[in-house]
C-alpha positions, 0 to 999 in steps of 0.5 A: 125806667132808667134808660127812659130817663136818660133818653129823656135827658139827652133829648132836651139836651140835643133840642136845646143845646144851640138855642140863647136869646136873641132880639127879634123885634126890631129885627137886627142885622143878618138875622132871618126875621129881618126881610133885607136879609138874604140867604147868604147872609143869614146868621144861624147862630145869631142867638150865641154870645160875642166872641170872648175875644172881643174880635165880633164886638160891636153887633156880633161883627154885623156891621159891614152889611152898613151901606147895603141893601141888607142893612135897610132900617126895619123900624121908624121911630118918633124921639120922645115916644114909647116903643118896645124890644122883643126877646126871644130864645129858648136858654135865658141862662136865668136872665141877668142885666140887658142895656137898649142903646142908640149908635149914630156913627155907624157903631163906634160908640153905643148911647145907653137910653134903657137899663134893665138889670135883672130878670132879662130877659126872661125865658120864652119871649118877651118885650121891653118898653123903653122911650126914645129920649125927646132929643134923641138927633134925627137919622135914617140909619140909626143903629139900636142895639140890645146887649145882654149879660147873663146869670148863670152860665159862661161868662159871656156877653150877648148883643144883637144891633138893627138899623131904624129911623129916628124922626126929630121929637116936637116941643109936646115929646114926652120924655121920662127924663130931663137928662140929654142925650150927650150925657147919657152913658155908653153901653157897658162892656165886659166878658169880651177880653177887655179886663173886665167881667161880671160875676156868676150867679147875680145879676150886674149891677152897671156901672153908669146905667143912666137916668132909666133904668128898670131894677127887678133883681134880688142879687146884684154884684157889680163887674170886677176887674178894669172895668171903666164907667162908661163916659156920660152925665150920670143918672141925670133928672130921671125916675129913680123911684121903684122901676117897673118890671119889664112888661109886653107891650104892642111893637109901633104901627107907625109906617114901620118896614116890618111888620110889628109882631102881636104882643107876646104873653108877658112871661113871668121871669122864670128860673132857669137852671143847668141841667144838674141830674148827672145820667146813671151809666152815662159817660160824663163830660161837664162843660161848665166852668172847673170854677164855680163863679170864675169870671172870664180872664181870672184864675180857675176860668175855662175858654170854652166856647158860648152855649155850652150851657143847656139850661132846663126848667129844674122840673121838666125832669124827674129821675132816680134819687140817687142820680149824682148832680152834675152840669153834663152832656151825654153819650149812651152806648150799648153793651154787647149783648151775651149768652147769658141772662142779664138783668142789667140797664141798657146803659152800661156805666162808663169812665169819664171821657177825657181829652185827646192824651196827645195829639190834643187840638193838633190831632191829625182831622180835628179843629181847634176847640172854639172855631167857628163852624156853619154846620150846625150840630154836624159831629167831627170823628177823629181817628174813630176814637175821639170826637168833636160837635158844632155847637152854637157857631163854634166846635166842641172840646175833643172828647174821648169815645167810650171805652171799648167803642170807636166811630166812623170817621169823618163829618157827618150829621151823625155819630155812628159807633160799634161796639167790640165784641167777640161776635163776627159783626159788631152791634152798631148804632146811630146817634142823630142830633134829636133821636136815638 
């Protein structure tokens, strides 16, 4: 029962690893729903946060496709009226604060025109409404931007940009607010080497959200850190009376490129935490923060890079009581088998893998933890005793194998170990990224 368990466990682990949030309505730059896009170009990790150095910011470093064919504008929209965003994904990191914004010089500078602050997005999919401001300026090569701060989790920040058509609003627009479009604010920034970070465990509260703004939360903080308000007029003329929460609603027909999807459930904000049940037998590694609540850049902060966080819904599993809580992944070993009558697990306890103890991250065969990798999920072996993973875009820390055991090097799509024994032929197995 334990080993079903722990199989059990590993799989959500592996299946959900490399799935956050991405936007897939309009379909953003490089992104595989989007029809300019083409197989060269096509971000498989368009669903990772921004680099914590800032070096991808804005638009997750989309933005020399501008001027291509591949950055073709994928939505037309009509200043003054209602359109949605749709966010998809499978880890919400339990939601947090999400901004939609318009850039018209070619994403030097992003003009904040919806604010949503808690409970975006959440998990599953689901969609936005916000309205293009009634003096929103004209153009074929507007650039709208979704960004998005999450709960829990890595201190990250997340933003996907696609290219639209903003048409010229009449004198019958409608507009939910009297504030113009020059004095809205600009999209907040944090959590990208800039000084400024938000807190784990609460929903940012921004700075300068502007005169739109949907607020579903029930525990905001605000940023910490060099953290200045974004240029702009403030909260303007508009509703601040109860925000409505973020419903689905049908993406415009109107002459758009791209075929608008069908309106999605809309999916009730749902908790989504870290897989806390520590596997019994299993080699522990907690990529979590050694700090709980430590904001990028502070004391006690880890650099780990983004996805390291494999949230699932806290009852899709159920093992012993007696398991320890821990946020972790899991390697499983099996013990040699032996002569004697056994009646222990298939799952033999074993010390808590530690990091390479010298060559470290210039060990001869590894890559430097946080490099970007393409291959994704391809595990690294180094030296038949240590061993990395291409997680969400970037590699894994270095970890050690298990006590007694070594893998095969080289980069496979597979981790294939044996276990010493006094027997003539070790008992190896395969571990492929979804099956044992």
């Amino acid at each position: 029962m334990k080993s079903s368990c722990a199989l059990t466990m590993l799989s959500l682990l592996v299946s959900q690893g490399s799935a956050h949030m991405a936007m897939t309505y309009p379909p953003p730059l490089r992104s595989k729903e989007n029809p300019f896009s083409t197989s060269a170009n096509i971000d498989y990790s368009i669903t990772s946060p921004l680099s914590a150095s800032g070096s991808d910011f804005p638009c997750k470093g989309t933005l020399n496709l501008l001027g291509t064919a591949a950055a073709q504008s994928v939505a037309t929209w009509q200043a003054g009226q209602q359109y949605n965003m749709t966010i998809a994904g499978g880890a919400n990191h339990n939601g947090g604060s999400c901004q939609a914004a318009l850039s018209y010089d070619k994403g030097q500078t992003f003009t904040v025109i919806h604010s949503y602050i808690g409970n975006c997005p959440p998990a599953g999919t689901s969609s936005f409404k916000f309205t293009v401001p009634a003096d929103a300026p004209a153009a074929s090569d507007a650039l709208f931007a979704w960004t998005w701060f999450n709960n829990v989790g890595n201190r990250e920040f997340y933003m996907n940009c696609a290219v639209v058509t903003v048409n010229g609003g009449s004198s019958g627009a409608s507009s939910s607010t009297t504030a113009s479009f020059s004095s809205r604010p600009k999209i907040f920034e944090a959590n990208i080497g800039n000084g400024c970070s938000t807190a784990e465990g609460s929903d940012v509260a921004f700075p300068n959200p502007g005169p739109d703004v949907d607020n579903t939360s029930s525990k905001t903080a605000p940023p910490s850190g060099n953290c200045a308000v974004a240029a702009g007029g403030g909260s303007g003329g508009g509703s601040s009376a109860a925000p409505a929460n973020p419903v689905a609603s049908s993406a415009p027909v109107a002459s758009n490129p791209v075929a608008a999807p069908s309106s999605p459930a809309a999916a009730q904000p749902s908790v989504v935490a870290p897989v806390s049940s520590a596997i019994q037998g299993v080699p522990q590694f907690s990529l979590a923060p050694t700090t709980p609540g430590a904001a990028a850049g502070s004391p006690g902060a880890t650099s780990l890079p983004g996805g390291v966080f494999i949230p699932v819904s806290s009852s899709s599993v159920s093992c012993d009581p007696e398991v320890e809580t821990k946020t972790t992944l899991a390697t499983i070993s099996r013990p040699a088998q032996t002569n004697a009558a056994s009646t222990a697990s298939d799952i033999v306890p074993v010390p808590t893998p530690t990091p390479l103890p010298s060559g470290g991250a210039n060990a001869p065969g590894s890559m430097t933890a946080g490099l970007a990798c393409t291959d994704e999920g391809q595990w690294l072996c180094i030296e038949g005793t240590h061993f990395q993973r291409c997680a969400s875009g970037r590699w894994s820390v270095i970890m050690s194998m298990a006590a007694g055991t070594k893998c095969q090097s080289g980069t496979t799509e597979f981790v294939t170990w044996a276990k010493k024994r006094n027997h003539k032929r070790a008992h190896a197995r395969r571990f492929r990224s979804g099956h044992i």
